[in-house]
VOGU-3710 file (C-alpha; in Angstrom, 3 decimals, decimal comma):
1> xxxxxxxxxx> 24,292/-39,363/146,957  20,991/-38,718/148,330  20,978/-35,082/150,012  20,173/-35,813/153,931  18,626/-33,724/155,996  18,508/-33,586/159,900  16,410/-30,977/161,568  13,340/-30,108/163,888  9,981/-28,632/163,984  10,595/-25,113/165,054
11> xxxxxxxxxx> 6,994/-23,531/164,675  6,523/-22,303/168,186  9,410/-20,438/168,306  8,186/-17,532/168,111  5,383/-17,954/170,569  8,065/-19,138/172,407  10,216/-16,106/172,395  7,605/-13,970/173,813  8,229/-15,123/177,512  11,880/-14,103/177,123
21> xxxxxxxxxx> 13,508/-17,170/177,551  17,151/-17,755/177,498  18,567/-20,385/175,202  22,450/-22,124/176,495  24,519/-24,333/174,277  26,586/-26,650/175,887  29,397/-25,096/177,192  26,954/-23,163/179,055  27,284/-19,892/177,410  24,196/-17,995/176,037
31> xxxxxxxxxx> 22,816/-18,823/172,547  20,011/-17,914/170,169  17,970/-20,717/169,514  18,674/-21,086/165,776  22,836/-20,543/166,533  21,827/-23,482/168,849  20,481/-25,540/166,135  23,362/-24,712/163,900  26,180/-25,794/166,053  24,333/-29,355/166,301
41> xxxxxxxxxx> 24,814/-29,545/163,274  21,244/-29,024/162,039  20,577/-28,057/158,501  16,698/-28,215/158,116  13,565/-26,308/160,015  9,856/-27,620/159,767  7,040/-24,704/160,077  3,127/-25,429/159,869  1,008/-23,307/158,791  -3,035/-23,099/159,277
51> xxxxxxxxxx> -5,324/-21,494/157,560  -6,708/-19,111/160,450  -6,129/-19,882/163,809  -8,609/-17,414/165,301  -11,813/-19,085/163,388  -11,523/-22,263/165,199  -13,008/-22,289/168,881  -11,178/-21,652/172,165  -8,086/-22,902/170,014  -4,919/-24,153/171,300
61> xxxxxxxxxx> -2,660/-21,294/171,761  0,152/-23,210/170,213  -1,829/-23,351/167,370  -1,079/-19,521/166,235  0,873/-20,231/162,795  -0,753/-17,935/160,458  1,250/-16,709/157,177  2,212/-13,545/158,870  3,936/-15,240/161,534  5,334/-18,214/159,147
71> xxxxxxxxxx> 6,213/-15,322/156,866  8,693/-13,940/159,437  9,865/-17,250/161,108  10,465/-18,618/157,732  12,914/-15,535/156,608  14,693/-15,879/160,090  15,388/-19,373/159,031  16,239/-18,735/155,628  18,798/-15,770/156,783  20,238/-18,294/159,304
81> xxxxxxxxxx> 20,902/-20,525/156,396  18,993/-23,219/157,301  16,477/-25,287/154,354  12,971/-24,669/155,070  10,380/-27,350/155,170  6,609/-25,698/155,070  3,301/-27,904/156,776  0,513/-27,378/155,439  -2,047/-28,310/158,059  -5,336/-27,132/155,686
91> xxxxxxxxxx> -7,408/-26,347/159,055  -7,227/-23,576/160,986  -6,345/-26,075/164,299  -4,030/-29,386/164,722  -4,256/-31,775/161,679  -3,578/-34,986/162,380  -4,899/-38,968/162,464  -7,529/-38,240/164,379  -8,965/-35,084/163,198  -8,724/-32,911/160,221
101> xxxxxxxxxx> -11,403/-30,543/160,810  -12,546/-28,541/157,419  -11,365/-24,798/158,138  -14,532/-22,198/158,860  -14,010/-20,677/155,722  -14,723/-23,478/153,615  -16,783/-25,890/155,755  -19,824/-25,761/153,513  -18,273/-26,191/150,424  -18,187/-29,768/148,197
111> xxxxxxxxxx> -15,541/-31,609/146,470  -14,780/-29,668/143,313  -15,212/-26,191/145,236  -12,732/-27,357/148,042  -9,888/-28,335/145,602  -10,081/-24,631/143,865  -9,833/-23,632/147,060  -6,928/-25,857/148,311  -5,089/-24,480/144,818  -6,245/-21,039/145,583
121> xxxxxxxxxx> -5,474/-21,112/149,238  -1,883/-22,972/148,475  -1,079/-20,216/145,566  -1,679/-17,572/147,677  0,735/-18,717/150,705  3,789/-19,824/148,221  3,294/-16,283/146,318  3,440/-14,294/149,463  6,229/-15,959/150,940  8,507/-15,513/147,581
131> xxxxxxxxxx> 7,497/-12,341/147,546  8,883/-12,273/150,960  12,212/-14,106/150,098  11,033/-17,088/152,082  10,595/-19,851/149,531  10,412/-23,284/151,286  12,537/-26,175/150,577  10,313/-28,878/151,170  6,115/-28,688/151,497  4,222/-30,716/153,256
141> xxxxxxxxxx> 0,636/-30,994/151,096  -1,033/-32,250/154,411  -0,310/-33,063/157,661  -0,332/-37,112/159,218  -3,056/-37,526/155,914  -3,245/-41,467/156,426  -6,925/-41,048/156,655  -7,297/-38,304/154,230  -8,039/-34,559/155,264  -10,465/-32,153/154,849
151> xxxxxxxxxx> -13,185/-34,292/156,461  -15,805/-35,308/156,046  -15,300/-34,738/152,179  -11,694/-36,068/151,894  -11,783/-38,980/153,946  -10,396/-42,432/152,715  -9,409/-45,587/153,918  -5,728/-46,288/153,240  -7,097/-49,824/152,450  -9,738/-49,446/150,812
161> xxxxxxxxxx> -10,823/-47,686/147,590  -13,874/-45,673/148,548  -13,237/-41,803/148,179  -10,202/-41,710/146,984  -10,577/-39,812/143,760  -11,932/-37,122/146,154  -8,799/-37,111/148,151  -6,627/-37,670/144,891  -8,400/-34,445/143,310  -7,935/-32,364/146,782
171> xxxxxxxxxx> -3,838/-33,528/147,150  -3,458/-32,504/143,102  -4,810/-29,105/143,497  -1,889/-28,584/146,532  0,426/-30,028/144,362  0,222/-28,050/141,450  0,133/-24,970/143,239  3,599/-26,534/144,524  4,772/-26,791/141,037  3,352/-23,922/139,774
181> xxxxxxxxxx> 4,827/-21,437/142,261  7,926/-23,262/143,403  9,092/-25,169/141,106  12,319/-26,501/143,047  10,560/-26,988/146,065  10,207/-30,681/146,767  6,739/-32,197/147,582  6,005/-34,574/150,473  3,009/-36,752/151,046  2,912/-37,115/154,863
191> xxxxxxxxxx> 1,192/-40,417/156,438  1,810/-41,552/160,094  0,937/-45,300/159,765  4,374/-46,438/160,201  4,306/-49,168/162,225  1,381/-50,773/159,511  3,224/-51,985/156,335  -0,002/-52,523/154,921  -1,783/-49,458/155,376  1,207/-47,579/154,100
201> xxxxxxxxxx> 1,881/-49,528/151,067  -2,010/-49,195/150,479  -1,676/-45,678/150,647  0,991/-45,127/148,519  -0,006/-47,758/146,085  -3,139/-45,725/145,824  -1,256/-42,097/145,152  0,567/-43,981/142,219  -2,809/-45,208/141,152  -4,085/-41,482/140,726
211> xxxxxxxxxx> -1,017/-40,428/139,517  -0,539/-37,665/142,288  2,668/-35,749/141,561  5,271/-35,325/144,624  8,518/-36,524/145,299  9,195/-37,758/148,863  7,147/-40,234/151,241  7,200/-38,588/154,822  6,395/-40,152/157,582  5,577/-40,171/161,204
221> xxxxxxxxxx> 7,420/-41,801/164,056  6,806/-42,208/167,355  7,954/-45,227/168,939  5,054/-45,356/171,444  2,964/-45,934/168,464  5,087/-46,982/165,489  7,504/-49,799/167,266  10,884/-50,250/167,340  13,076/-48,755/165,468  14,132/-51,725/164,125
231> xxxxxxxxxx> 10,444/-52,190/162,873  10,808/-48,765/161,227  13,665/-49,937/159,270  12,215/-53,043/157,894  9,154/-50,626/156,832  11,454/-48,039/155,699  13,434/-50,473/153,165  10,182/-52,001/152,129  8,805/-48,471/150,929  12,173/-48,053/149,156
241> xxxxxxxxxx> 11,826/-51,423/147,091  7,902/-50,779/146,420  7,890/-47,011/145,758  11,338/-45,750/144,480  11,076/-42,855/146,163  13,152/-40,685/148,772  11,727/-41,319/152,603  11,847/-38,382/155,190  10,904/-39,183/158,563  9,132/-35,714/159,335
251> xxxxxxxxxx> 8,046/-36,094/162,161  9,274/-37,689/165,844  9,494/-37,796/169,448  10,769/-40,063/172,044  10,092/-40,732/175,774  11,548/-37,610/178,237  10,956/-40,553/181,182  10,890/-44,049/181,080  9,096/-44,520/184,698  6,615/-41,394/184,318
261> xxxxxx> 5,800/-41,035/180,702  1,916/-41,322/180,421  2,301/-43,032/176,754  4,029/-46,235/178,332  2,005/-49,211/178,239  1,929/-51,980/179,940
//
């Protein structure tokens, strides 16, 4: 059977601490966030990381996930007994379908010079957090990557072909420093087109077409964007018959209020 995993994205936690709140399970009593987790019968925690915070403008200050701090979150989560999952974001701010913003560091630099440094940069974070006793799980290469990343130099169309040995060179770089450094970590590919068979079967098609080495499609949902879940399903079995490959939906949300919620539509 097919190890499952049900968990959260915990990388503010820390950030969070620092106003001293206080966490309740639900019998009321006082409890530290990841006892919390545990007794809910979690067994997975997702962390991002980007590449430095402070270089990118006015930043969002929930955007503060440098390897120091994942570093120390990580090990908390390790210690607790929980499987780590690590997102890598490669940009110093959010990383996602509508942006991903080069980081400072290597804005100027062209295709081959970015991969060596999205080996480099992805050798150096899994060495550091061994050496720490934090070895993730699960890595993310790439954060909601539907559209490529690294932009403008690894941007694709899911659908179309143009770029894509750029992108395919930049993911292979992250992924061998994967299996270089962690061998037993498993690698996921994270789109967030799942509401779009096509796109996503594009996508994928095109990975297998490169021969990009990883081992589990992740996706996105958000039913505000992606459809019903009974959508997801038919788009979830589909990858399985196509690709052969373990899903992971890595990312989700749902509505906090029906009447209020600013991503209802009419």
């Amino acid at each position: 059977n097919a190890q499952k995993y049900v968990g959260g994205d915990i990388s503010n936690l820390t950030a969070n601490e620092a106003a001293n709140p206080t966490y309740y399970d639900f019998d009321g009593n006082e409890c530290p966030a990841l006892e919390l987790y545990k007794q809910q019968g979690l067994n997975a925690m997702r962390v991002r990381i980007h590449v430095n915070p402070s270089d990118y403008p006015n930043n969002d200050p929930n955007v503060c996930q440098d390897l120091d701090y994942v570093k120390a979150l990580g090990k908390r989560i390790k210690d607790a007994g929980f499987k780590l999952m690590l997102d890598f974001h490669y940009s110093d701010t959010w990383a996602d379908p509508a942006k991903q913003f080069t980081p400072r560091r290597w804005k100027s630099l062209k295709a081959a010079a970015l991969s060596d440094s999205v080996y480099s940069y992805t050798t150096h974070v899994l060495q550091a957090m061994k050496k720490a006793n934090v070895e993730p799980d699960m890595i993310q290469v790439g954060n909601e990557i539907t559209f490529g990343m690294l932009w403008p130099v690894g941007k694709v169309d899911p659908e179309k072909d143009h770029n894509w040995n750029v992108l395919a060179k930049l993911l292979k770089a992250g992924c061998r420093a994967c299996r270089e450094v962690c061998p037993k970590a498993k690698i996921i590919i994270h789109t967030e087109h799942a509401q779009d068979w096509a796109a996503t079967k594009g996508y994928y098609e095109r990975l297998s077409k490169y021969k990009v080495d990883y081992d589990v499609i992740g996706l996105s949902y958000y039913p505000m964007w992606h459809g019903t879940v009974a959508h997801l399903g038919t788009v979830l079995n589909a990858i399985d018959t196509t690709f052969h490959k373990p899903v992971m939906i890595v990312e989700t949300a749902a509505y906090y209020s029906h009447d209020h919620d600013k991503w209802v539509t009419t």
